[in-house]
Every structure is written in structure tokens, then in C-alpha cells.
C-alpha positions as CSV (number, residue, x, y, z in Angstrom):
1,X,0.0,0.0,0.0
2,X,1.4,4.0,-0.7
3,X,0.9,6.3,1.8
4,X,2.4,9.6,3.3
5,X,4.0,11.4,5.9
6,X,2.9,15.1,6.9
7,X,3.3,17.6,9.7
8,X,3.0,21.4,10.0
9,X,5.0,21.7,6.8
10,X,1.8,20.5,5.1
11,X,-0.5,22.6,6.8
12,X,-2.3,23.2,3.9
13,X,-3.1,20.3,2.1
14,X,-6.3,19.0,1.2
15,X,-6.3,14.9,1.7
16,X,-9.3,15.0,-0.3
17,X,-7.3,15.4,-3.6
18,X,-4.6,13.4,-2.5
19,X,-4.8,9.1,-3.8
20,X,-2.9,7.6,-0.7
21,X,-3.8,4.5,1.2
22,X,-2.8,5.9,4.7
23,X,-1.6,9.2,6.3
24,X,1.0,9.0,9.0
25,X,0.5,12.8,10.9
26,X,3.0,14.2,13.3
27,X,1.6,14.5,16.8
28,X,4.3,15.4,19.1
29,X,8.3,16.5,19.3
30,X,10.1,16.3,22.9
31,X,8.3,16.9,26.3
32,X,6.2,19.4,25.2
33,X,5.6,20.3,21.8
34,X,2.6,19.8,20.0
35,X,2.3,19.9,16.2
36,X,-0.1,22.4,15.9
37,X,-1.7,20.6,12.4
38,X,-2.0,17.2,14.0
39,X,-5.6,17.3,14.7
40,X,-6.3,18.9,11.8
41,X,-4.7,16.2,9.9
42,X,-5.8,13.1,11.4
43,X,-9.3,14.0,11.5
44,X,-9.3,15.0,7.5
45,X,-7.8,11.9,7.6
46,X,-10.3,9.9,9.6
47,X,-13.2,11.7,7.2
48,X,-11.8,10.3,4.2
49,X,-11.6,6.6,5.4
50,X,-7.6,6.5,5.4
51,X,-5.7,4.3,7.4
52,X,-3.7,6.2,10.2
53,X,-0.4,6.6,12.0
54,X,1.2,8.9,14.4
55,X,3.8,10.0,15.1
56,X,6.6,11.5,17.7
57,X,9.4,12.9,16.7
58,X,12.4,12.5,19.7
59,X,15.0,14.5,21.6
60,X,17.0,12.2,23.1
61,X,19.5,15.0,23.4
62,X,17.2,16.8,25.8
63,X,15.0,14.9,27.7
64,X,13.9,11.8,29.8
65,X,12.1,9.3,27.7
66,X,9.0,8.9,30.2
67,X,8.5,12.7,29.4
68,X,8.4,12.4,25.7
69,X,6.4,9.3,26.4
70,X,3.7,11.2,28.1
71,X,3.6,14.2,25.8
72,X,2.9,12.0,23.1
73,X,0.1,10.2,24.7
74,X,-1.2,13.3,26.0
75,X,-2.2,14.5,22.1
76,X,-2.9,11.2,20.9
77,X,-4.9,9.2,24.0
78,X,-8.3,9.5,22.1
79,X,-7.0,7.5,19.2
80,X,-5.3,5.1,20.4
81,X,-6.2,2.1,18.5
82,X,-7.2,3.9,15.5
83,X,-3.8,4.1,14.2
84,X,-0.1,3.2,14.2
85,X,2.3,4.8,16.8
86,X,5.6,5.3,15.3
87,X,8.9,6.7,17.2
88,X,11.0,9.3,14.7
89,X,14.3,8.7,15.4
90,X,16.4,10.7,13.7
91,X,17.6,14.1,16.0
92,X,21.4,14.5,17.2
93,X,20.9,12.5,20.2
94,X,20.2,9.4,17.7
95,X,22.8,7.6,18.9
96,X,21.2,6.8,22.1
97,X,19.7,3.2,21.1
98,X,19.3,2.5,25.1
99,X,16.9,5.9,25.2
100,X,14.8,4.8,22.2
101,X,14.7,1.0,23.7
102,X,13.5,2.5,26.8
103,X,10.7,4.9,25.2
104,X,9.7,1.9,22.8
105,X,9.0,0.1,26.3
106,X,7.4,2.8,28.1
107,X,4.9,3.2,25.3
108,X,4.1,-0.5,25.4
109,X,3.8,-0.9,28.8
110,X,1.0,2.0,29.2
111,X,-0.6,0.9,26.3
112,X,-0.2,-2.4,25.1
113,X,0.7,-1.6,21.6
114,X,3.7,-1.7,20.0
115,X,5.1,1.2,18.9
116,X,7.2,0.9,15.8
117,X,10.5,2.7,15.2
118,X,11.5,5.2,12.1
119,X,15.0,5.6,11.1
120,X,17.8,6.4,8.1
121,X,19.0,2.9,7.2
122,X,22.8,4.0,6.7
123,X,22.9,7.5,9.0
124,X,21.2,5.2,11.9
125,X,20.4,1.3,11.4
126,X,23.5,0.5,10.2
127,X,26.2,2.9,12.1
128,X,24.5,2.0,15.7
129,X,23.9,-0.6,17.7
130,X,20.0,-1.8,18.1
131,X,20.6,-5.4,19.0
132,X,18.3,-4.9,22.2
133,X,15.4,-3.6,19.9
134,X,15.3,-5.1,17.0
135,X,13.9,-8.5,18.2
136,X,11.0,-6.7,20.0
137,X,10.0,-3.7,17.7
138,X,9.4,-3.6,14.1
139,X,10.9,-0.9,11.8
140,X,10.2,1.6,9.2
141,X,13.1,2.6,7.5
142,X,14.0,5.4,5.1
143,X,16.5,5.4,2.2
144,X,16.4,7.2,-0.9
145,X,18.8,7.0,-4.2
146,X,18.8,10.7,-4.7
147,X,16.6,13.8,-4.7
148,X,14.7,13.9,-8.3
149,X,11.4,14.2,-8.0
150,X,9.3,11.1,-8.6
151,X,5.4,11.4,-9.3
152,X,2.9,9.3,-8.2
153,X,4.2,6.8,-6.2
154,X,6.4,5.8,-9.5
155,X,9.3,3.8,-8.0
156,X,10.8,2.7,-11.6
157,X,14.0,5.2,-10.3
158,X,13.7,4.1,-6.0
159,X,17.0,2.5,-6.2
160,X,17.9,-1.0,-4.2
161,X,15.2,-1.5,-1.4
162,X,17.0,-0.8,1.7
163,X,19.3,-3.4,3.9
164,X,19.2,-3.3,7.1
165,X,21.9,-4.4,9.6
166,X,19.4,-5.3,13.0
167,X,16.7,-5.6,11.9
168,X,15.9,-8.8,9.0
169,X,12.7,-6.9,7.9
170,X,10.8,-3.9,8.1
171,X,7.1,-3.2,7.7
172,X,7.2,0.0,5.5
173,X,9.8,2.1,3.5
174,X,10.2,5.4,2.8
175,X,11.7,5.6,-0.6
176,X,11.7,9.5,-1.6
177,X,11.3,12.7,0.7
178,X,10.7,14.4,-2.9
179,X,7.4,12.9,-4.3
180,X,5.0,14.9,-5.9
181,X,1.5,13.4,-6.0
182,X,-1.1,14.6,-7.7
183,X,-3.7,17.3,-5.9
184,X,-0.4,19.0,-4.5
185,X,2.1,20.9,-5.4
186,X,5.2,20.5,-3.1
187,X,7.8,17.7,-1.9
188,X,6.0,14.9,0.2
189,X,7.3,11.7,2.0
190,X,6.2,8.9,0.2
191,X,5.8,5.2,1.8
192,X,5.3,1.6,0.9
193,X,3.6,-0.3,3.4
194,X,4.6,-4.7,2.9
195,X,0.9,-5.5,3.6
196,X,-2.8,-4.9,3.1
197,X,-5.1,-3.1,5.4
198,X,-5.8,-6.0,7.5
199,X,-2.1,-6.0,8.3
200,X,-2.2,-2.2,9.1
201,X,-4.7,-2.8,11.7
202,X,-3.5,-5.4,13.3
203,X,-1.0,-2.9,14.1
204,X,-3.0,-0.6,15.8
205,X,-4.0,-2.7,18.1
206,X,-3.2,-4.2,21.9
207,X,-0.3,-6.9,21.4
208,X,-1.8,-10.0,22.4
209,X,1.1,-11.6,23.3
210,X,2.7,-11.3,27.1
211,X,5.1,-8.1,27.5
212,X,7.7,-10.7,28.7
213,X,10.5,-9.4,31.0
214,X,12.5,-7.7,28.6
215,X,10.5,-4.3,29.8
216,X,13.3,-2.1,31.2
217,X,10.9,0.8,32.7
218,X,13.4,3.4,34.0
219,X,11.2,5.6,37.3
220,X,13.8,8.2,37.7
């Protein structure tokens, strides 16, 4: 399935021109920001029958993951279930796998649902070490060959699909930070999601499966 990626940078799109499968909306960044087009944005969203993610975007660099955990439930707690939670891992405090690990847990332990963690495959997957997260959380990774435009979800010029070091799959790429689709006229983040809607909202949901003892919940 081909979806996007949005935030405040797309404050003014209109979904309703937009052919996607799924919108992934930025909710939250740090302890305390809120992206001020996230409601906006998932409730076009919800309207037009898309399939949903959200997601945070992390500072590491600044901040106690339990904090960042909290801000992000705090903006998305009325639709949890409704879409996929995703941790953006990509600020200057990346190399801190132990951080994400413990924010990955933290999620999952207040809610039962498995976040799922964004990153660069060669800037971040491949130059760090995420042996204590890959086994538990899945991955969306992002590589692109270059920076030419490509139009509607056309992936004749994506380049290699992405190899990751960790991690032996991933559930979603994102091939191109430059796609232009049609009903807009600026750069957006295209994705390819491995699976149909079923699989999507599988996702959504409370993990059925015992948290095990691999939750490392830090209380300071």
C-alpha cells in the first residue's frame, strides 16, 4: 500500500485530492511540543476513510524518555487504536539506542501496543547498535537514491530496497522525501507499506502476546 507522511509543513493540504492509502501525521516532538496541524490532519484523515499513523518525533538529546512518552500520549490518547504509533528517530541524540529502547517500552507498557521505530538505514540502522530492539519492535526505514522528483508513487527510479543491519525486515519504506503526488504541489514523504489493510490494523492494536520481562521501565 502508498501512503504519506505530513506535519506542520503541510499545513495546507487537502487529503481530499490526494490518492494515498494511509496518512502518518505528526503528533508530538520532545516533552512538550505539540504539532499544531496534528488534529487537523488526522481528522481530514479519519473523514476520508484513510488508514492512520502517528507519530513522535524525539529528543533524546534533551529529555527523559518517560517525558516524551507522556507528551505524546497526551495529544494522541483519544485515538489510540485507531492508528499506528511510530517513534521518529532521527535528531542529534540518535545515537542513544538504550533511550529509544526505553521509550519503545514505556509506550508499550501503558498501552499495550507496539510502537514501531522510524530511522535512516545507513545514517542510523547500520552505524549503531540496536541489537536490544530489534527482536522486540518492528521498523520503518528510510532510504532514498537521490533527490529527483518522482510522481505518483512511481518507483521505476527508487533505487535498491534498503538493507538493514538489525533488523531482517521492516514493515514500511520510505523511498523519496521528494514525491509529488497529484492534488499538491510541493515535496511529500512517500511510503510503501509490505501489507494490506488487514495488516495495518492489526497494528493498531493491543499486542496479544505477554510483555515478557524484557521491559526495562526506568522511574527516575
Amino acid at each position: 500500500m502508498n501512503g504519506i507522511d505530513i506535519s506542520e509543513s503541510q499545513k495546507y493540504i487537502n487529503l481530499s485530492l490526494i490518492k494515498c492509502d494511509f496518512v502518518i501525521v505528526k503528533a508530538t516532538e520532545g516533552k512538550t511540543y505539540t504539532d499544531p496541524c496534528f488534529f487537523q490532519h488526522i481528522n481530514n484523515a479519519k473523514k476520508l476513510g484513510k488508514l492512520l499513523g502517528f507519530y513522535h518525533y524525539a529528543r533524546p538529546e534533551n529529555n527523559r524518555p518517560e517525558e516524551e512518552v507522556q507528551n505524546f500520549l497526551n495529544a494522541i490518547g483519544s485515538y489510540l487504536g485507531e492508528g499506528i504509533p511510530f517513534l521518529d528517530w532521527e535528531s542529534s541524540g540518535k545515537y542513544d539506542t538504550a533511550w529509544a529502547k526505553q521509550w519503545l517500552d514505556i509506550f508499550y507498557q501503558r498501552t499495550g501496543i507496539k510502537p514501531i521505530i522510524y530511522m535512516s538505514v545507513l545514517s542510523c540502522e547500520h552505524a549503531y547498535n540496536w541489537s536490544k530492539v530489534a527482536p522486540y519492535y518492528k521498523l520503518w526505514i528510510a532510504k532514498y537514491k537521490d533527490y529527483g522528483i518522482d510522481y505518483n508513487y512511481d518507483m521505476s527510479d527508487a533505487g535498491s530496497a534498503p538493507q538493514p543491519k538489525y533488523w531482517d525486515t521492516y514493515v514500511m519504506w520510505q523511498w523519496t522525501s521528494v514525491g509529488r503526488l497529484d492534488g499538491y504541489g510541493a515535496n511529500l514523504d512517500c511510503d510503501l507499506f509490505y501489507g494490506e489493510r488487514a495488516e495495518w490494523l492489526k497494528l493498531c492494536e493491543k499486542d496479544s502476546k505477554p510483555m515478557g520481562d524484557y521491559i526495562e521501565v526506568s522511574n527516575g
